[in-house]
N, C-alpha and C positions, 0 to 999 in steps of 0.2 A: 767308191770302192776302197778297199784297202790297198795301201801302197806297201812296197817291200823297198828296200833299200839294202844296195849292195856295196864291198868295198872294191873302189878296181885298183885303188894306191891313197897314199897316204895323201887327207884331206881330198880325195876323188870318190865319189860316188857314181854308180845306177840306180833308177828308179823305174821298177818295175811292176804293174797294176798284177795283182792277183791270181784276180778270176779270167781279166782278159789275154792275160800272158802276151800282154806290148810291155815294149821300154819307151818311157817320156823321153824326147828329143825335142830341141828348140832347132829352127831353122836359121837360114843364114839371114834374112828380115824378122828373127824374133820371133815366129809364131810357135808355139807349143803343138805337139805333134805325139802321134804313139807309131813304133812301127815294130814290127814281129823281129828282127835282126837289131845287135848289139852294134851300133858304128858309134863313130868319134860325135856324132851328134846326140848321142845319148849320155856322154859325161860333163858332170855339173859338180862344180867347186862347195862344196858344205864347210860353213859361218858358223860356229856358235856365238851369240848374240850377247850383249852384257843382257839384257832382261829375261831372256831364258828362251829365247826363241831360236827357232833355227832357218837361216839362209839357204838358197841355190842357186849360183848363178854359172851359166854356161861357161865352159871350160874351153871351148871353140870359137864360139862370135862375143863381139863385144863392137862399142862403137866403134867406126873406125876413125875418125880425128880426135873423141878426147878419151879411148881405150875405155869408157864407164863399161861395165858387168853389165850385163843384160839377165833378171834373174827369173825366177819360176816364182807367178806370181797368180794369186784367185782375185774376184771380185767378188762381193757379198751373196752374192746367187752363188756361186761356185763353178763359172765359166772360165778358162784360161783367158790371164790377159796377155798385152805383146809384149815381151821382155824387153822391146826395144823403143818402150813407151818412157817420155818424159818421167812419167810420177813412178816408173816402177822401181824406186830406190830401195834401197836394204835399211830404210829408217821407214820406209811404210807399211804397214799393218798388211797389207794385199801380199806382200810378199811372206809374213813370217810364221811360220810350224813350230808343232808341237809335238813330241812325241807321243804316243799312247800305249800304256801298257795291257797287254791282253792274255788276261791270267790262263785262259782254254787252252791258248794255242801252246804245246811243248815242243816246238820246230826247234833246228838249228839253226833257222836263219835271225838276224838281225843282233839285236844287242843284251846281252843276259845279266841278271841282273841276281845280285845274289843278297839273302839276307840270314841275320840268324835264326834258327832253328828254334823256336818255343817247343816246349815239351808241351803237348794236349790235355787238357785239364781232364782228371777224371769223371768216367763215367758216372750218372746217375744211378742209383741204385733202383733196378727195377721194381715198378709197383708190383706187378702179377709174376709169380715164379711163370716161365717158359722156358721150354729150350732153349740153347743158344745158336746162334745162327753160324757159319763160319766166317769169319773177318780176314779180310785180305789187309797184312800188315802194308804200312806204306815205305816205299823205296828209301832209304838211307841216304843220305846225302844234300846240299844244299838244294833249295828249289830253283828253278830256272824259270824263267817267264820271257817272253817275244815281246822285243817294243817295237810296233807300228806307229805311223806317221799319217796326222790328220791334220786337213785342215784347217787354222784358229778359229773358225765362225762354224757356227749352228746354222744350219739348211732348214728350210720349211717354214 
């Protein structure tokens, strides 16, 4: 499903599924969870990565003798793994995101993205005289577009 990601403070994030309207929350042993209510279990630290990837690792648990991050991490199926698993580090693959941009969606939420404005090449010149139809001019202004956040691996 589509994830939404919100800001609750600077370099803090929510992650919140779509369709099912839960927020991801990691527990106090790691395990990945969704739950209808916004608690301190729901915020997770956002990494951008030198290769272009993006981090999450819990803002609340972490080891407790050597304080390592415990982060939001998939396996190649795209099952949550334990955040408080040895290999789940911030240099392996299982843990790191991409953004995705999704031109349909015009929401306010997530990150917007502006570029410039090409003038529209002209019309072709009709083969067959017709009437003309009525054209809805388009809105003025920069475009906007939603970046959502997907998984790095393809499912199926």
């Amino acid at each position: 499903g589509v994830l939404e990601l919100f800001a609750v403070s600077q370099g803090v994030i929510g992650i919140k599924g779509v369709h099912s309207n839960r927020f991801l929350a990691m527990n106090s042993r790691g395990r990945l969870y969704g739950t209808e209510r916004f608690t301190d279990d729901c915020r997770f630290r956002e990494r951008f990565q030198e290769n272009s990837y993006n981090t999450y690792a819990s803002l609340l648990h972490r080891h407790r003798r050597t304080a390592r991050d415990w982060f939001v991490a998939l396996n190649k199926r795209g099952k949550a793994k334990m955040g408080s698993s040895p290999r789940v580090k911030p240099q392996h693959v299982s843990t790191h995101f991409l953004p995705r941009v999704s031109l349909r969606d015009g929401g306010e939420r997530g990150f917007t993205i502006t570029g410039r404005r090409k003038a529209p090449p002209p019309p072709p010149p009709p083969a067959n005289p017709r009437p003309a139809k009525a054209v809805r001019a388009a809105a003025p202004g920069p475009r906007r577009t939603q970046v959502k956040y997907w998984p790095k691996y393809r499912f199926g």
